[in-house]
N, C-alpha and C positions, 0 to 999 in steps of 0.2 A: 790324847795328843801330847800332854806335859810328859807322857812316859816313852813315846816314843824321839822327842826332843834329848832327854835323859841317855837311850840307849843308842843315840845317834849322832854326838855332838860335833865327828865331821860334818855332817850331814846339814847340820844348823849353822856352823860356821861357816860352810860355803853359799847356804840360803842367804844367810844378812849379809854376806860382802855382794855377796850380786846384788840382792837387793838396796842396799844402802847405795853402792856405786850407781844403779840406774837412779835413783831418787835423786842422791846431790849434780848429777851429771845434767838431767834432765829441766829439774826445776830449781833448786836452789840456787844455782851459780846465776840462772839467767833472769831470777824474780827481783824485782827492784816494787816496795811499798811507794807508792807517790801521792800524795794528797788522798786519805783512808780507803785506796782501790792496790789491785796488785798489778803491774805490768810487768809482761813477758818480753826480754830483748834477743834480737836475733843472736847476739855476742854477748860471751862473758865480759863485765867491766872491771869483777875483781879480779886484783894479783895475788892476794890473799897475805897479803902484811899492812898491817895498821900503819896509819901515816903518821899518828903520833909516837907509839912506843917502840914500835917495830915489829911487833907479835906477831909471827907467822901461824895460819891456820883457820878456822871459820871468823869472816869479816861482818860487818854493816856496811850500808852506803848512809852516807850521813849529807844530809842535806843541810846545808848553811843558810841557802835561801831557794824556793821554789817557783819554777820555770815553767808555764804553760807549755811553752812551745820547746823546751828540751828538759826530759826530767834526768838526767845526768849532768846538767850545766850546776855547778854551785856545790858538787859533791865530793865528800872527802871519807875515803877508806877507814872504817877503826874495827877494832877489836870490840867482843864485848861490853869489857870493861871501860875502855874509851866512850864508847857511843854511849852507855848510863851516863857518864860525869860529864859530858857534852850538854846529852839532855838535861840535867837536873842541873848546870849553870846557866842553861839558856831560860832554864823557866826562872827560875831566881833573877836571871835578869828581866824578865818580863814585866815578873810582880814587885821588883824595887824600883823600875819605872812610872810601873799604874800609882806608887803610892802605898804597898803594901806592906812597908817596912824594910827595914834592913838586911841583909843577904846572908847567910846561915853563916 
């Protein structure tokens, strides 16, 4: 198979685009994480530009506070790199609240 990928590589470039385009088309755009389960939305929500930087291209849904009853209500588009530095001052804020010290 790795030889025939070799001596075909139209062949494998047209594979992954199709295949990739059904993958992000199908599940990605429409999959939202919501309290450690995955829900499937009739609509995409992303625009695909972070709301803090501006970075166009693959996004997060960042949840600020969670909604039983709408898990899109409280959410905000990031990048990446936004959505680590989001989570890692929410948890710092978490654990400077319990008492656990000073914030990095």
């Amino acid at each position: 198979m790795k030889n025939w990928w070799k001596n075909n590589p139209d062949k494998k470039k047209e594979y992954n685009k199709r295949r990739n385009r059904i993958w992000d088309t199908v599940n990605r755009s429409r999959r939202l994480q919501f309290k450690d389960s995955r829900i499937y939305l009739k609509e995409n929500p992303r625009k695909g530009i972070c709301e803090l930087c501006g970075f166009k291209g693959l996004t997060h849904m960042h949840h600020i506070n969670y909604h039983d009853d709408n898990p899109l209500r409280d959410t905000i588009e990031l990048c990446p790199s936004c959505h680590r530095k989001e989570k890692l001052n929410s948890m710092v804020k978490a654990n400077t609240n319990k008492g656990f010290g000073s914030p990095v």
